[in-house]
C-alpha positions as CSV (number, residue, x, y, z in Angstrom):
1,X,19.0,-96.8,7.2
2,X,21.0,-94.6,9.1
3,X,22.6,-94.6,12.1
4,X,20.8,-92.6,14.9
5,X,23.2,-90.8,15.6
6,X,23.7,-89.6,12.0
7,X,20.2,-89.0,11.8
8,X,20.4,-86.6,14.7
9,X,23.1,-84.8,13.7
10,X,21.1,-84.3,10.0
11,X,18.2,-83.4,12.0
12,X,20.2,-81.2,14.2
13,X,21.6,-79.2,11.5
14,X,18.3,-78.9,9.7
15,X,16.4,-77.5,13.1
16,X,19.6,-75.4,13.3
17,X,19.1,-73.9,9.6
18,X,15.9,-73.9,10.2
19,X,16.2,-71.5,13.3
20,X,19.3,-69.3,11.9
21,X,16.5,-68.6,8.8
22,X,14.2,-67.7,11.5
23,X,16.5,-65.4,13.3
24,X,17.4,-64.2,10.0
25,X,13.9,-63.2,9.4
26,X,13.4,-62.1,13.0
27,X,16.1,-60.0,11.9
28,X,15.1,-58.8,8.6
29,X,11.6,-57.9,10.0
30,X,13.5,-56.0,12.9
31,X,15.1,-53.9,10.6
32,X,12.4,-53.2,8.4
33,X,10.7,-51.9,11.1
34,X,13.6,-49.9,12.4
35,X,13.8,-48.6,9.0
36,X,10.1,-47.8,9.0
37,X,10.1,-46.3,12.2
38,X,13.0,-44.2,11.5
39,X,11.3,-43.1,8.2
40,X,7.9,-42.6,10.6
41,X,10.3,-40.3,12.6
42,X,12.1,-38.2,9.6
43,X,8.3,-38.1,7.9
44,X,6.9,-37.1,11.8
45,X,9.8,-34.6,12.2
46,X,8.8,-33.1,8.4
47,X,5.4,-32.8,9.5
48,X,6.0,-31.2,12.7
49,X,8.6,-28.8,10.4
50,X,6.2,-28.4,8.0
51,X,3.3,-27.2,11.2
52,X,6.2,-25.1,12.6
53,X,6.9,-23.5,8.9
54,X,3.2,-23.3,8.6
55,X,2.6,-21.5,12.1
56,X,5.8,-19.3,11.7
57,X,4.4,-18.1,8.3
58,X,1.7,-15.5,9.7
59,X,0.0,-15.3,6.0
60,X,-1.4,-19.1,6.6
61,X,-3.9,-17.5,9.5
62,X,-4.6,-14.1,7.5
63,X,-8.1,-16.0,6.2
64,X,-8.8,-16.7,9.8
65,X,-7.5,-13.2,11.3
66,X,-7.8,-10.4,8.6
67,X,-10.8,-8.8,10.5
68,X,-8.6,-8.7,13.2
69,X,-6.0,-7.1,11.1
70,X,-7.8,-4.8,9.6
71,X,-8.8,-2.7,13.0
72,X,-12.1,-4.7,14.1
73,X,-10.3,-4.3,17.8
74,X,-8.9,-1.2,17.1
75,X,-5.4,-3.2,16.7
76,X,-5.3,-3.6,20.9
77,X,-2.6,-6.4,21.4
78,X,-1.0,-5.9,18.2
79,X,1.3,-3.1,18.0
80,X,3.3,-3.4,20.9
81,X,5.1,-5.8,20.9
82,X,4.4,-5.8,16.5
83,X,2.0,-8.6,15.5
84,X,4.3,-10.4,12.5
85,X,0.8,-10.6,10.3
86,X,0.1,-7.1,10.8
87,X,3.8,-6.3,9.8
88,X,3.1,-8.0,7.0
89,X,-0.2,-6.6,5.7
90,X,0.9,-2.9,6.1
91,X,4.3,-3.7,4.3
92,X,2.3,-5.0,1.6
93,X,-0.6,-2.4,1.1
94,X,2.3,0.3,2.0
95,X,3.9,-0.9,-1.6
96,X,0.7,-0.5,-3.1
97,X,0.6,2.6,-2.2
98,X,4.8,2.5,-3.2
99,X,3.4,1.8,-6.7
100,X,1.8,5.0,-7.3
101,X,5.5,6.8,-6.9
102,X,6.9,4.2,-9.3
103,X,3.9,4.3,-11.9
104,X,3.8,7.9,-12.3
105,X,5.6,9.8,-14.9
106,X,6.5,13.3,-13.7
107,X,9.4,14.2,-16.3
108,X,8.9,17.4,-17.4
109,X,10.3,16.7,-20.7
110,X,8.0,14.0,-21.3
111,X,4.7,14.9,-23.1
112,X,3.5,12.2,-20.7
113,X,3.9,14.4,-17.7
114,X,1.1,13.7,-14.9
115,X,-0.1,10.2,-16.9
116,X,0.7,6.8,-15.4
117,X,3.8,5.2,-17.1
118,X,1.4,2.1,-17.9
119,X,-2.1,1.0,-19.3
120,X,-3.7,-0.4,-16.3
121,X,-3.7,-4.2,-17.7
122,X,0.3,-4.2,-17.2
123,X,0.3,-2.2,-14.6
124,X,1.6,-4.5,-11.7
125,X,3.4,-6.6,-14.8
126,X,5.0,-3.1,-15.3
127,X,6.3,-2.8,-11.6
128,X,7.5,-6.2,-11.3
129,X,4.3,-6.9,-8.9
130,X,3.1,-9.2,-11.6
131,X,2.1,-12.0,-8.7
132,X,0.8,-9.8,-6.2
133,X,-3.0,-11.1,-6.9
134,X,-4.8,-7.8,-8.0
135,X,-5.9,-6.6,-11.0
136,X,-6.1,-2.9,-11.4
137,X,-9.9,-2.2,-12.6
138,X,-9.7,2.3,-12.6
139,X,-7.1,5.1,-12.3
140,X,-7.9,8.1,-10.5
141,X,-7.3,11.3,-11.9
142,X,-7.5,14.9,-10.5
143,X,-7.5,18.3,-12.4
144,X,-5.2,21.4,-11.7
145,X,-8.3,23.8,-10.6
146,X,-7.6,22.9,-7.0
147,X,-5.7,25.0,-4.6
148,X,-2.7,22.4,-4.7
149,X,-0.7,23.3,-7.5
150,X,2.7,22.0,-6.1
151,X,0.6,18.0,-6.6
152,X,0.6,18.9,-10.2
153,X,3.3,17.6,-12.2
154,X,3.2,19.4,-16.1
155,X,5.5,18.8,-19.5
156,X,7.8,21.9,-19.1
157,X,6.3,22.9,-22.4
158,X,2.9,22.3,-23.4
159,X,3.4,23.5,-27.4
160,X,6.5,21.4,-27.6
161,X,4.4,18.7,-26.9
162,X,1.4,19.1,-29.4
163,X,4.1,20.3,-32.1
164,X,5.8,16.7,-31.0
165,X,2.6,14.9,-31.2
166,X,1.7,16.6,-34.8
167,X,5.0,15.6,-36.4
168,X,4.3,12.1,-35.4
169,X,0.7,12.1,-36.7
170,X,-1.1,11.7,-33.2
171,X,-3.2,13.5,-31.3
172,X,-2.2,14.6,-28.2
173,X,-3.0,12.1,-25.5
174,X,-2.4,13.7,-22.6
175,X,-4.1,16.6,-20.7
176,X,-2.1,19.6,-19.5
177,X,-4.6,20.3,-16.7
178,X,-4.9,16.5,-15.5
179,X,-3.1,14.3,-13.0
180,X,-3.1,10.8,-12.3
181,X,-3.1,10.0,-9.1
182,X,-4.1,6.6,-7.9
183,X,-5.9,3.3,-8.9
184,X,-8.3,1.0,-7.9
185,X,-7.4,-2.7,-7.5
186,X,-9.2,-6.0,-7.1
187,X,-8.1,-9.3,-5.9
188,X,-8.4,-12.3,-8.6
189,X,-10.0,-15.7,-7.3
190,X,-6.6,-16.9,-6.3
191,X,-5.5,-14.5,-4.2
192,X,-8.9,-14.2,-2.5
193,X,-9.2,-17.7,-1.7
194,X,-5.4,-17.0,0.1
195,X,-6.6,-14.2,2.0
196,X,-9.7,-15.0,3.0
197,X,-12.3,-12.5,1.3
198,X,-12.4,-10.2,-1.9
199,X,-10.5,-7.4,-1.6
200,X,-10.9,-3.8,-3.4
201,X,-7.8,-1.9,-2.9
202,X,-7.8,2.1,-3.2
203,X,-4.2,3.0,-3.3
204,X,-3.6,7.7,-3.7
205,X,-0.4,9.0,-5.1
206,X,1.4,11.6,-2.7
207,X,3.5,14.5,-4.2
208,X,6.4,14.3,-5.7
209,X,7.8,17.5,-5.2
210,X,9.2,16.8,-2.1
211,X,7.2,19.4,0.6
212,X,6.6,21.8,-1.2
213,X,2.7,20.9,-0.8
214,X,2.1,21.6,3.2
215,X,2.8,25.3,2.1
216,X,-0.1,24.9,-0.2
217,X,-2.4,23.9,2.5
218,X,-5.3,26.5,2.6
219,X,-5.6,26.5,6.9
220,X,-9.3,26.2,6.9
221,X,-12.1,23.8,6.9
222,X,-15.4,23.7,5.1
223,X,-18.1,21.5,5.7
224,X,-18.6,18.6,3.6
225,X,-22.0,18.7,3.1
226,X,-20.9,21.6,0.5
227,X,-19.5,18.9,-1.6
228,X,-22.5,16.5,-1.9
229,X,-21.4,13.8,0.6
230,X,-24.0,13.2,2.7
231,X,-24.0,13.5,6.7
232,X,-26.8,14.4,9.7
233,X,-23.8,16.3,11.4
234,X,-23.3,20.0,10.1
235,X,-20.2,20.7,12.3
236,X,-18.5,18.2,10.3
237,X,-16.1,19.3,8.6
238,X,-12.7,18.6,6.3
239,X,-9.3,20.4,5.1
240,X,-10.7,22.8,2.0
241,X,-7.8,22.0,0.1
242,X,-8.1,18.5,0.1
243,X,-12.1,18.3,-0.5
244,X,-11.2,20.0,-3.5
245,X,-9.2,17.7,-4.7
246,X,-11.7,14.8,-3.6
247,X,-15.5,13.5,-4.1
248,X,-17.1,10.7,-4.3
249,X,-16.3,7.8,-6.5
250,X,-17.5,4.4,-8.0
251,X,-21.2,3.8,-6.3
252,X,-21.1,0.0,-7.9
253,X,-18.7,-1.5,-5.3
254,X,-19.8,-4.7,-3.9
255,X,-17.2,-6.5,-2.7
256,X,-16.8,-7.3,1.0
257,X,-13.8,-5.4,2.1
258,X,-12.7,-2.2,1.4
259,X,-8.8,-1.0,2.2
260,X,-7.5,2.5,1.3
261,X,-4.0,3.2,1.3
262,X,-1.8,6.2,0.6
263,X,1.1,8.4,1.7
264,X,1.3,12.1,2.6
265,X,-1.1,14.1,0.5
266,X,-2.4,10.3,-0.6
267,X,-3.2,9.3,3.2
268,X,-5.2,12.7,3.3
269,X,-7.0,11.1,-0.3
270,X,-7.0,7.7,1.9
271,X,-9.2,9.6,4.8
272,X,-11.9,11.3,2.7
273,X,-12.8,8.4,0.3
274,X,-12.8,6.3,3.1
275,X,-15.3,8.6,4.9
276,X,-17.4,8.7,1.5
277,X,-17.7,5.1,1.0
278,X,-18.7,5.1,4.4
279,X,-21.2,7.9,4.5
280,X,-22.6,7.6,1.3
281,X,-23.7,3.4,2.2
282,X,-22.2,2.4,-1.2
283,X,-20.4,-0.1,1.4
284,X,-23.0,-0.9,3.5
285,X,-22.3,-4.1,6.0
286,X,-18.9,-3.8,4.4
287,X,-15.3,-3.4,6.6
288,X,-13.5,-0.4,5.1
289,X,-10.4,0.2,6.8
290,X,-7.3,2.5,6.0
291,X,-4.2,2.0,6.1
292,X,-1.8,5.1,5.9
293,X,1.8,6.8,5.9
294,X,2.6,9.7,7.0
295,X,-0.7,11.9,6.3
296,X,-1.5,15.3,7.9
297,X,-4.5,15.8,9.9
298,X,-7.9,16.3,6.9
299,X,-10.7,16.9,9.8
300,X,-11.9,18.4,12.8
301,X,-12.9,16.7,16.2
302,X,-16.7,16.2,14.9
303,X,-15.5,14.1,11.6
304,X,-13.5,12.3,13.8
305,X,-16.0,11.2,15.8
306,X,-18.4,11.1,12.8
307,X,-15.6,9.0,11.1
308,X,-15.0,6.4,14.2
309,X,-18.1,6.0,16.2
310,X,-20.8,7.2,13.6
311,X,-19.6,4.7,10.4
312,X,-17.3,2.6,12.2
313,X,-14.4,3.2,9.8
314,X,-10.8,1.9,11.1
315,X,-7.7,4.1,10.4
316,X,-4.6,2.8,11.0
317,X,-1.8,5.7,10.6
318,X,2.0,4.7,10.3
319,X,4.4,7.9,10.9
320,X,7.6,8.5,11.7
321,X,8.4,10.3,14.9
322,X,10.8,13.1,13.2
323,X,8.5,13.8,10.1
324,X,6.7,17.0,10.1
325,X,4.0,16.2,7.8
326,X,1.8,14.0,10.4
327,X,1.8,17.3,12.9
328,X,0.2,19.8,10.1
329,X,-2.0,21.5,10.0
330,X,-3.6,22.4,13.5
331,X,0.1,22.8,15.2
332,X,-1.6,24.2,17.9
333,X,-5.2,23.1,18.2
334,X,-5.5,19.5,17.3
335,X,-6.7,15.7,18.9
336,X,-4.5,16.6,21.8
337,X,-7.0,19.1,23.5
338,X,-9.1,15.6,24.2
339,X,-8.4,16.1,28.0
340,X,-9.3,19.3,28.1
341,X,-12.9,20.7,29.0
342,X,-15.9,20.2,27.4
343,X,-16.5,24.1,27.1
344,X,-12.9,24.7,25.9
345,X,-13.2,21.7,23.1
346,X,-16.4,23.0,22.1
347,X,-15.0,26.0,21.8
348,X,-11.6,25.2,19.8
349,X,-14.0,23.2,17.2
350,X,-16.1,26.6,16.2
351,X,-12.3,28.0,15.4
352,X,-11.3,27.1,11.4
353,X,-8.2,26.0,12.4
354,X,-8.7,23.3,14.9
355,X,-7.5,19.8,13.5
356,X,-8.0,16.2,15.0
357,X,-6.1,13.2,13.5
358,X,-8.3,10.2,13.2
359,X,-7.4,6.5,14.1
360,X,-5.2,4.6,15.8
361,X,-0.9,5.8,15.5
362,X,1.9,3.0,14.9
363,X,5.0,5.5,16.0
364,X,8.4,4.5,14.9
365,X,11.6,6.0,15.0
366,X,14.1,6.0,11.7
367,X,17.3,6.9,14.7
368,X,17.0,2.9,15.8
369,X,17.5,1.6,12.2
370,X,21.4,1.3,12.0
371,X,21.3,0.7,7.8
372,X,20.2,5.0,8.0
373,X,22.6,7.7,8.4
374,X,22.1,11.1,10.7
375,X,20.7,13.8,8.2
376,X,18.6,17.1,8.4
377,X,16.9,16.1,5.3
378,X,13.4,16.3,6.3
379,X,12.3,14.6,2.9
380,X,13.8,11.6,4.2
381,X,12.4,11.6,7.4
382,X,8.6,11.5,5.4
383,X,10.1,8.6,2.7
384,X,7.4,6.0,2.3
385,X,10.5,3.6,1.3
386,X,11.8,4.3,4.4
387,X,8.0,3.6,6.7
388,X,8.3,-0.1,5.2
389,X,12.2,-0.2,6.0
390,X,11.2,0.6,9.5
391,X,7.9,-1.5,9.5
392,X,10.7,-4.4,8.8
393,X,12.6,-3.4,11.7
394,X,10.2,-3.0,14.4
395,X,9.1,-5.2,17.1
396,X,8.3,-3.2,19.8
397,X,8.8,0.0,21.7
398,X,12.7,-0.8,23.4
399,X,13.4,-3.7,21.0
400,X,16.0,-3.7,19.1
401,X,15.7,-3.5,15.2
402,X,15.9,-6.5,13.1
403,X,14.5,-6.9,9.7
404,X,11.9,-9.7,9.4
405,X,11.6,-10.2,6.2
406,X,15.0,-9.7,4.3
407,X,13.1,-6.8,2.8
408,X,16.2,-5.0,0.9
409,X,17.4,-2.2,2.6
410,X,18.6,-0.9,-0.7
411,X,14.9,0.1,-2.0
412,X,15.3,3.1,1.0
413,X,17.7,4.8,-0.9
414,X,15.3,4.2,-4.2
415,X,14.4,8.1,-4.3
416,X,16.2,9.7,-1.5
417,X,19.8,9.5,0.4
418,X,19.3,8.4,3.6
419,X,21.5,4.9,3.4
420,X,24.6,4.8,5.2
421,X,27.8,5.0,2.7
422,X,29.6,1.8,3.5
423,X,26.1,-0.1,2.0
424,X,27.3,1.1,-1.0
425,X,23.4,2.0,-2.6
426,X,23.4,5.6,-4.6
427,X,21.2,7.8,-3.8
428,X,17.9,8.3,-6.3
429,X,19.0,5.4,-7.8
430,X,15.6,4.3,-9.5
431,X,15.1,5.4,-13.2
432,X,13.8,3.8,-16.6
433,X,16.0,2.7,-18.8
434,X,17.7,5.5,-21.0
435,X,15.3,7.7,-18.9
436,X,12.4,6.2,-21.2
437,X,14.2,6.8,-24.8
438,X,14.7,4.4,-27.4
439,X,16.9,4.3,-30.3
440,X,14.7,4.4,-33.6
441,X,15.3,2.4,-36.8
442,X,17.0,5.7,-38.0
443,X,19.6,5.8,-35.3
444,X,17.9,8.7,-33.8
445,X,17.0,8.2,-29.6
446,X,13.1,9.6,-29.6
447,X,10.8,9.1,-26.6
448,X,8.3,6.5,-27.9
449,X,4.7,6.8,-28.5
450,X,2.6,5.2,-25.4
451,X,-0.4,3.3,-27.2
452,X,-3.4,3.2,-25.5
453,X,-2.6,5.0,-22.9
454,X,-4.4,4.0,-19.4
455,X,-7.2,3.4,-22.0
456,X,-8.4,7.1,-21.7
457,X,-11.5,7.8,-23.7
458,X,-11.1,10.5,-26.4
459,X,-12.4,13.1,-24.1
460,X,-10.2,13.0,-21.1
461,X,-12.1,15.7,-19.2
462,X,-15.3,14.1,-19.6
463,X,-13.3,11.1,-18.1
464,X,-12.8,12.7,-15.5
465,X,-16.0,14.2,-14.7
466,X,-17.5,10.8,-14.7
467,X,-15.4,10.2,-12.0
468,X,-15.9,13.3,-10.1
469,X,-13.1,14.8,-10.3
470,X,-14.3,17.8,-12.3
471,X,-17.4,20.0,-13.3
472,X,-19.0,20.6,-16.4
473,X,-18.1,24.9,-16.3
474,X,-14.3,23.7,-15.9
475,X,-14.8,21.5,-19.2
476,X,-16.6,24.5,-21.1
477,X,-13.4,26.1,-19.9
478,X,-10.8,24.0,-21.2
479,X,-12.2,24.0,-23.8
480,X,-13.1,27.4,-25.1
481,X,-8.8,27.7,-24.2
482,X,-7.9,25.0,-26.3
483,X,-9.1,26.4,-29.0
């Protein structure tokens, strides 16, 4: 037996290891839950980063707001100061209507002259817009009967290309007196589930011959009842020129929202087929809304009231304040007599020369970007490159300019010089490769043969007719002069 006091001094240490495990635990569990709290707080601070990234990234609320967005307000609230989402919608339709410019092929030394560069199942994989979410499901066309001639771009020699196109044993694939001009795109499942509904997207090439097209404007209107679109109102009328050029299209859409899109002679395109869908009820219950750059004025105060309170269309027009093209025609008699009287409006619309401009007006300014130099170029000043450059830029009336995307400044100068020097871009820097030649197994460089191009069936003009973009005496026509 032991002594007591040995006893307690055994038992003492033992309560004493006993306790230091304890502590040690105590401890242990402290810093587990220090740890765990701390990695509470990182993964609490990564959520509430993640909500902030989430609610700074206006695309997460375009399946909530795209009504909103696409004009069911009129866009009140969201222009001045910029709504970021709205920024970011008419960037992205405004390169939609971008791709038109970079799709089309108007070398006059290719025998592809006035065609689309691709078929339309590569076409956004063609433009490097491979994951934009649309696939293209029609292209557009127009004929050269119409009393815009400068649209039109031609092969600079029509025999050089069918003796071309004997020697290499093809027919020829492309029609001397057609254009393309625009496409028709769809949403897939994807991209519809990110935005919120199905979208059909009508995008209308401009010209590419610089201006020469407002001089090709014939300064009168005729009533569209004359082309078969339907409306109660007789007074309505559009720009002859560009009702030519333009009548109604696919009846079969049924998707739930409609956006047009175009720039200069296209925004003009953008107006009337939005006014057809409209009037005709192929969209019935359906949003259709447009959203344009740059377009000159296509009606008279009747279609824009026909356009905005009759069918409820929205038009949402981006311009620049220095480009001429938004202020022709009707120089003189145009939406501006709205405070005028009664007897005088009346009076201005029974004159053939009395314009309105429909929709609501985004106004920027290229002076308050400080990537674009002074110039008198007026081709710059209506640059489509250069809308979405400033689109990036604005915030508000007063604000200064900063880009809000990153969007490279460098695509500006893509077919135009309107860059500052010291950024180092060349001007009309965008070209194929080799200008579209390829070296063949004989050494020789030949322009190659497009396969399948935009799926055309044999008979273009009967294509096009389908589509109705031309009549059946213009195709008796053609061909009687073909042969």
């Amino acid at each position: 037996m032991l002594p007591p006091s040995s006893a307690a001094a055994k038992d003492y240490d033992s309560l004493s290891s006993t306790i230091a495990g304890l502590k040690l635990d105590q401890e242990e569990e402290e810093e587990e839950r220090e740890q765990e709290q701390e990695q509470g707080e990182e993964q609490g601070e990564e959520d509430v980063a993640d909500d902030k990234k989430k609610s700074s990234d206006p695309s997460m609320r375009l399946p909530e707001r795209w009504r909103e967005i696409h004009g069911r307000d009129d866009w009140a609230g969201l222009l001045d100061p910029i709504d970021p989402l709205l920024r970011q919608e008419l960037i992205r339709y405004g390169e939609f209507a971008q791709a038109c410019y970079d799709a089309f092929d108007y070398d006059p030394f290719s025998r592809y002259c006035g065609s689309c560069k691709y078929n339309r199942r590569r076409f956004f994989a063609g433009l490097g817009m491979a994951d934009c979410g649309y696939d293209v499901t029609r292209y557009l066309y127009a004929t050269s009967n119409i009393n815009l001639p400068n649209f039109f771009a031609t092969s600079s020699s029509s025999s050089s290309s069918s003796s071309s196109s004997s020697k290499n044993g093809s027919s020829k694939l492309w029609s001397q007196r057609a254009n393309w001009i625009g496409y028709v795109a769809v949403s897939d499942d994807d991209c519809s589930a990110r935005i919120g509904r199905r979208d059909v997207v009508v995008a209308w090439r401009g010209t590419v011959t610089r201006l020469e097209w407002v001089a090709d404007l014939m300064d009168f209107l005729k009533p569209v009842a004359t082309e078969k679109i339907p409306c109660p109102d007789p007074s309505v009328k559009v720009e002859s020129g560009f009702i030519d050029l333009y009548t109604d299209k696919d009846p079969t859409c049924r998707f739930c929202n409609v956006t047009v899109t175009g720039h200069s002679l296209g925004s003009a395109l953008a107006m009337l087929s939005a006014y057809d869908l409209a009037e005709t009820g192929v969209v019935e219950g359906k949003a259709v809304c447009v959203l344009s750059f740059s377009g000159p004025r296509v009606g008279n105060r009747r279609f824009r009231q026909r356009f905005e309170e009759g069918l409820g269309v929205k038009a949402l027009r981006v311009v620049n304040v220095h480009d001429t093209v938004p202020k022709v025609p009707g120089i003189f008699l145009n939406e501006g007599l709205r405070g005028l009287p009664d007897a005088v409006r009346r009076l201005a619309d029974a004159l053939p020369w009395s314009y309105s401009h429909v929709g609501v007006e985004l106004a920027l300014d290229h002076t308050h970007s400080p990537f674009l130099k002074p110039t008198a170029d007026p081709s710059c000043f209506h640059n489509l490159e250069a809308h979405l450059h400033l689109l990036d830029g604005y915030h508000g009336k007063g604000q200064r300019f900063v880009l809000a995307s990153g969007r490279d400044p460098a695509l500006v100068n893509k077919a135009c010089d309107f860059l500052k020097e010291h950024h180092m871009v060349p001007p009309y820097w965008r070209q194929d490769e080799n200008k579209g030649m390829v070296r063949a197994h004989d050494g020789r460089w030949i322009q190659p043969e497009r396969q399948k191009i935009d799926d055309h069936p044999a008979d273009t003009h009967q294509h096009l007719r389908l589509l109705g973009l031309r009549r059946h005496h213009d195709d008796n026509a053609d061909d009687a002069a073909d042969k």
